[in-house]
N, C-alpha and C positions, 0 to 999 in steps of 0.2 A: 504494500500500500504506500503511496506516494503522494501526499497532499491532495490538490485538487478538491472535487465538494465530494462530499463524504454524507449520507443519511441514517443513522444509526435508530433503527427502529425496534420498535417494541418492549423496548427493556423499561426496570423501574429504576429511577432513575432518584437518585438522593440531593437533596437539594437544600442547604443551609439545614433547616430544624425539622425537616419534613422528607418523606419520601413521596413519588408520586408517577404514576405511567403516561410515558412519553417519549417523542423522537427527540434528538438531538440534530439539527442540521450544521454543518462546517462545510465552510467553503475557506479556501487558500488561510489554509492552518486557524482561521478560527470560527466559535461558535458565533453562528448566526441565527441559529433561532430555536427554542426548546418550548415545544406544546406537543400535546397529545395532536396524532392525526395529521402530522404534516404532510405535505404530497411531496412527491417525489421531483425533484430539480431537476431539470434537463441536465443529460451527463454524468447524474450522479452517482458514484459510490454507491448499493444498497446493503447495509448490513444488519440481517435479523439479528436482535437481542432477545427473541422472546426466552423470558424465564432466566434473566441474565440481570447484572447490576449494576448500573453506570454512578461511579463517581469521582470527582476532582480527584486526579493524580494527588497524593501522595508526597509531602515534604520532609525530610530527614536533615536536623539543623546539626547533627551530631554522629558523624562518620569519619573511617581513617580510610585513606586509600593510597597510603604508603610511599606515593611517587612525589617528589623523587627520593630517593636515598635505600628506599625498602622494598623492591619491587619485586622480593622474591614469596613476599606474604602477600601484595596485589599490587594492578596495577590502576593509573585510570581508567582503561579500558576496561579491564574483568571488571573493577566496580561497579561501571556507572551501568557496564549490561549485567551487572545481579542488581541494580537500583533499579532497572527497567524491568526486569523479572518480578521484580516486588511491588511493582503499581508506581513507583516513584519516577518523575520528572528532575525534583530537583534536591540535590543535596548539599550541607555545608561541609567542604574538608580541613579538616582539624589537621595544627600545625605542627603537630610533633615530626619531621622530615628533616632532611639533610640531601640542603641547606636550611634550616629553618629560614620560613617567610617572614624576616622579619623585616625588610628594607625593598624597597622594588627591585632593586637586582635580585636578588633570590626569591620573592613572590614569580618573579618575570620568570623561575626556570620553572615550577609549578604548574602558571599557566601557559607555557608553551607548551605543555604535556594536555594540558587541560583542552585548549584549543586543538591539539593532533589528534587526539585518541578519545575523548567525552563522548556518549549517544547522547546524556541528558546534560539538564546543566550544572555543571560542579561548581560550587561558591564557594571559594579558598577561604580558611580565618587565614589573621596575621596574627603573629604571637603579641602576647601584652608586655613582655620584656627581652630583648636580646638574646638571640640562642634561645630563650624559655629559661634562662638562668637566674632571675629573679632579681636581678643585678642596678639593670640599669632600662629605660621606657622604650617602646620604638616608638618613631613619630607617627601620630595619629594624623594626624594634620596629611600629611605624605601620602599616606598609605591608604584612607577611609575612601576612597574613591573608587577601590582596587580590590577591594575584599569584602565579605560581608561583615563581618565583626572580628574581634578579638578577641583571643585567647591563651592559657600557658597551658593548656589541656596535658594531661599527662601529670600535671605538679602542679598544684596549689602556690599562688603567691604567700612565701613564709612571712614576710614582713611587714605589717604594720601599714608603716608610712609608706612602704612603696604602693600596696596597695590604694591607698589613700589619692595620693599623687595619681592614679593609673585613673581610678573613676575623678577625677577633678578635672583630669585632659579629657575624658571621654566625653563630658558631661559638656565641655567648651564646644567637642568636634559630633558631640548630637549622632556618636557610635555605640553602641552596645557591646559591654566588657563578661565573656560569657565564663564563668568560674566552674575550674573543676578543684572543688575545695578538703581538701586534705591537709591534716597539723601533721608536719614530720614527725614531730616530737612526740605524736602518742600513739606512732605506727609499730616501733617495736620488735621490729623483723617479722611481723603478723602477714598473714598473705589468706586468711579467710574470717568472715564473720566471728568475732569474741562470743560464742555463745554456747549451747547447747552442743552440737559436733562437734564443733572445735577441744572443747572439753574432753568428751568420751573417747575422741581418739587424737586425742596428743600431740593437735596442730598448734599454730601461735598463730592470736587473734588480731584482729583487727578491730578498734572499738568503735563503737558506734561517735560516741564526743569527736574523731578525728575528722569527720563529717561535719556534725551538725555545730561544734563550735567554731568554726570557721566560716560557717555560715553567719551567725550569730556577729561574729567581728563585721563581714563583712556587710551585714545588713544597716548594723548602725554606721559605717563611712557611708552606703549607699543612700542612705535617709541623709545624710550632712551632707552629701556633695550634690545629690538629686541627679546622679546618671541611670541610667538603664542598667541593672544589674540581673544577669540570665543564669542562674543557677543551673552546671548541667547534671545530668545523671542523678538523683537523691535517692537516697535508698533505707530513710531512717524515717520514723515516726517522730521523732523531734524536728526533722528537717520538716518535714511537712506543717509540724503545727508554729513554727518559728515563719514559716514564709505564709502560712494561713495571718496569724495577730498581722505580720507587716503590711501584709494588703490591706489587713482592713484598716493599718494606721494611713495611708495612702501612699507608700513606699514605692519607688518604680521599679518593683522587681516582677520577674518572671521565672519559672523554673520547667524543666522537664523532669522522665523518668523514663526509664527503659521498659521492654517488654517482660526482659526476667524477671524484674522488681516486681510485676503487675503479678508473674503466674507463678513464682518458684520462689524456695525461701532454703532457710539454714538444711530442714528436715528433707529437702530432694538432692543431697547434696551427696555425691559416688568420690571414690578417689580415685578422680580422673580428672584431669588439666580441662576436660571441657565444660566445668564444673566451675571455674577459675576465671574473676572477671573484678575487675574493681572500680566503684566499689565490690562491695561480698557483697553475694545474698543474704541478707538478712532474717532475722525472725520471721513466724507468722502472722504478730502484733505488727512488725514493720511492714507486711504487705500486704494486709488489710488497711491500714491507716496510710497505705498509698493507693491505696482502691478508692477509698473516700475522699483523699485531697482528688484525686482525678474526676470522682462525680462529682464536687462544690464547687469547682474549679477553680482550687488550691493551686493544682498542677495543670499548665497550660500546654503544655504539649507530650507526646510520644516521640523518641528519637531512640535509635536503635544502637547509639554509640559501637556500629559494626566496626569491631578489630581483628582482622587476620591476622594470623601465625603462620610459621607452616607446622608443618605434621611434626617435625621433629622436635620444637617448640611448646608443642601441645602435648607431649606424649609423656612427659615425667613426672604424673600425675599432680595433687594439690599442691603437694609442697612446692617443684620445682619445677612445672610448666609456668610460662607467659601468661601474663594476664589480658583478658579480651577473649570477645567469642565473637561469631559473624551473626546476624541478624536481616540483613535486607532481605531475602528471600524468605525468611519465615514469620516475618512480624506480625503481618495482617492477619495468615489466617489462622497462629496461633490464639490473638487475641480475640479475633473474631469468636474460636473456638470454648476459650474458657471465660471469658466475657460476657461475648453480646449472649450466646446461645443458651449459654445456662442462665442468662438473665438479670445477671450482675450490672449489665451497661444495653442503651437502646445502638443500634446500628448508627446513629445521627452523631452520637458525643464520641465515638469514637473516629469517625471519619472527620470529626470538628477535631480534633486532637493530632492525631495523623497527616492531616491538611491544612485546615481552615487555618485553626491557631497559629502554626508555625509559620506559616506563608506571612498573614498579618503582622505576628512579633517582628518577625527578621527582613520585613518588605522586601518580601520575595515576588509575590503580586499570585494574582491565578485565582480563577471559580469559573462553578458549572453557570455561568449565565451570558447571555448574548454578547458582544466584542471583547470576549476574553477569550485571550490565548485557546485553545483545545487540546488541552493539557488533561488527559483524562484516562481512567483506568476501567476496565469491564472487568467484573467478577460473577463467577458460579458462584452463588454463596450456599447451594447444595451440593457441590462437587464434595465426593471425601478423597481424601488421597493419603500418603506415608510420606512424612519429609526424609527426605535420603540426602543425605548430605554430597554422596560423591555424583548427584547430578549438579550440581551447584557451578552455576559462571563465577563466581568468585574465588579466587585462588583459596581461600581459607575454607576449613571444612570441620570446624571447632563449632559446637553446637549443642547446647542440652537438648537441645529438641530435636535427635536425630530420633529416630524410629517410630515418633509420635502418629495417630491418625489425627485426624484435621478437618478441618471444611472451609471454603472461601477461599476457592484458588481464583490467583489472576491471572485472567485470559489474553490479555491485552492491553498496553498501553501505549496510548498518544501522547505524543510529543508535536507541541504546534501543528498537528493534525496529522501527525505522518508516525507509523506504527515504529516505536521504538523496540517493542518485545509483541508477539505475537503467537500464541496459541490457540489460538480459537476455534481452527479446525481442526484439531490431534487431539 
């Protein structure tokens, strides 16, 4: 399929806070017109949806994709086609790379990779400090034109004033400073949840406070300096109820939370490296009281923080595999599956999570409604299938959710109206 007008008929089709049955018409990559009944355009495309689910592509503000420096865990390329496998259009790529992006010369080698080898569109961070060493600022100023946000992902800003100084500039250059917030000092050589497992077999924890108090610092700089402060990955019931009081004090933060958070906890925990992700999985308290910040909407988006390894990275079980697991390929229809279906969540707040939210926070731009882009994903949300990891376009093949049964596979995704990933007939 190759632009041109396109008529996507019969499907139900999700639409902001509602679902409802209708065509979608696209012509030269965008939507033109969505009502029940539309006729068919001279020349155009006809594609039956009956008994199929049309909705806005898919935003991931929280993905690694290695290039340049790591390209033997992925590349642009594998990425952005398992981001296209997953319903996704567009993603943000986190700076932990060599060279790190912290200056336009080394952002510039990123996106030359980005601009060669992308199906979708990759939105680089820049790091919030030089190298990501916590050191010294990169210019905001320079660089916000270039990037979508900032970030030291990988390492929390240990210091205080630097972080201070970091949301002051941001706050001037009207960027968003996205924190993955970790206290060195009460990590401990811990590489999984301080809790319950951890205990019975003899691992070294990771405590919940190395999270959520560094949230807590960096909440009150964010209220004194008033920048955008994006919380990523949270994975504690403190973090949740800390970033719940601050909105409601009018704070400009936002946060996400991953898929594993939502569906897996201390108690599903194997000793195997694909098990291994940081933050840890948490308690069962911690993933119920992030099931709740995501219904209040405590928690504003879903981001699958996909990190590839290779095989042999992953393979020295808890203690001494890499941390990170891959997620673009399995996010939806895992969540679909222990979410929507069991009734936890309606199909609408999570495609609001998944989409809506993240696009809006990071003005990425995109909706299923007429002159926007036709950025869109078709789902069976009756298909069952076996996630198998070694079919997987992404180099990485690290995964809790390899042998799971499932529902809501994606069939198809648009990209400015031209099929980025395609299965819809197989």
């Amino acid at each position: 399929m190759a632009g041109g007008t396109i008529l996507l008929k019969g499907g139900e089709i999700v639409v902001g806070a509602r679902k409802e049955a209708g065509d979608i018409l696209v012509r030269e990559g965008r939507i033109e017109s969505v009502h029940p009944g539309l006729p068919v355009a001279e020349g155009a495309e006809v594609i039956d949806l009956a008994g199929k689910t049309v909705v806005p592509a898919f935003a991931d503000i929280h993905v690694h994709f290695r290039e340049p420096g790591f390209t033997a865990k992925e590349t642009i390329r594998t990425g952005s086609m398992a981001a296209a496998r997953g319903g996704y259009t567009a993603v943000c790529a986190m700076p932990n790379l060599d060279p790190v992006p912290d200056s336009l010369e080394t952002l510039a080698v990123e996106q030359a990779a980005i601009d060669k080898d992308a199906v979708i569109s990759v939105l680089p961070y820049c790091s919030i400090t030089k190298g990501r060493k916590g050191l010294e600022l990169v210019d905001f100023k320079a660089l916000k034109q270039h990037c979508i946000a900032f970030s030291d992902d990988g390492s929390g800003v240990q210091d205080e004033a630097m972080m201070r100084r970091a949301m002051e500039a941001a706050a001037r250059e009207d960027v968003i400073i996205a924190a993955h917030c970790e206290d060195n000092s009460l990590l401990r050589g811990g590489y999984i949840h301080d809790g319950r497992y951890c205990a019975q077999h003899g691992h070294k924890g990771i405590c919940s406070e190395s999270e959520w108090g560094q949230i807590a610092r960096d909440l009150a700089l964010c209220e004194e300096t008033g920048c955008h402060y994006h919380v990523c990955h949270i994975s504690t019931k403190e973090s949740v109820e800390l970033i719940r009081r601050a909105k409601a004090r009018g704070v400009n933060v936002t946060c996400e939370t991953a898929p594993h958070y939502l569906v897996l906890c201390e108690d599903d925990l194997q000793e195997d490296g694909r098990f291994k992700m940081n933050p840890p999985l948490r308690s069962v308290e911690d993933r119920e009281a992030l099931i709740e910040g995501l219904l209040d909407g405590t928690i504003d988006a879903i981001a699958t923080d996909h990190a590839p390894h290779t095989a042999e990275e992953k393979s020295r079980g808890l203690a001494g595999s890499a941390m990170g697991i891959v997620g673009l390929e399995t996010s939806f229809p895992v969540l679909y599956t222990t979410l929507v279906r069991t009734g936890r969540m309606d199909l609408e707040r999570l495609i609001e999570a998944m989409s809506t939210s993240p696009r809006r926070i990071f003005r990425i731009g995109g909706a299923l409604e007429p002159g926007m882009p036709a950025d869109l994903a078709i789902l069976d949300l009756d298909n069952e299938f076996t996630i198998d990891s070694n079919t997987f376009l992404s180099k990485g093949r690290s995964t809790p959710f390899d042998g799971w049964k499932v529902r809501g596979k994606v069939l198809m995704t648009l990209k400015d109206g031209k099929a980025v990933y395609n299965n819809l007939t197989k």
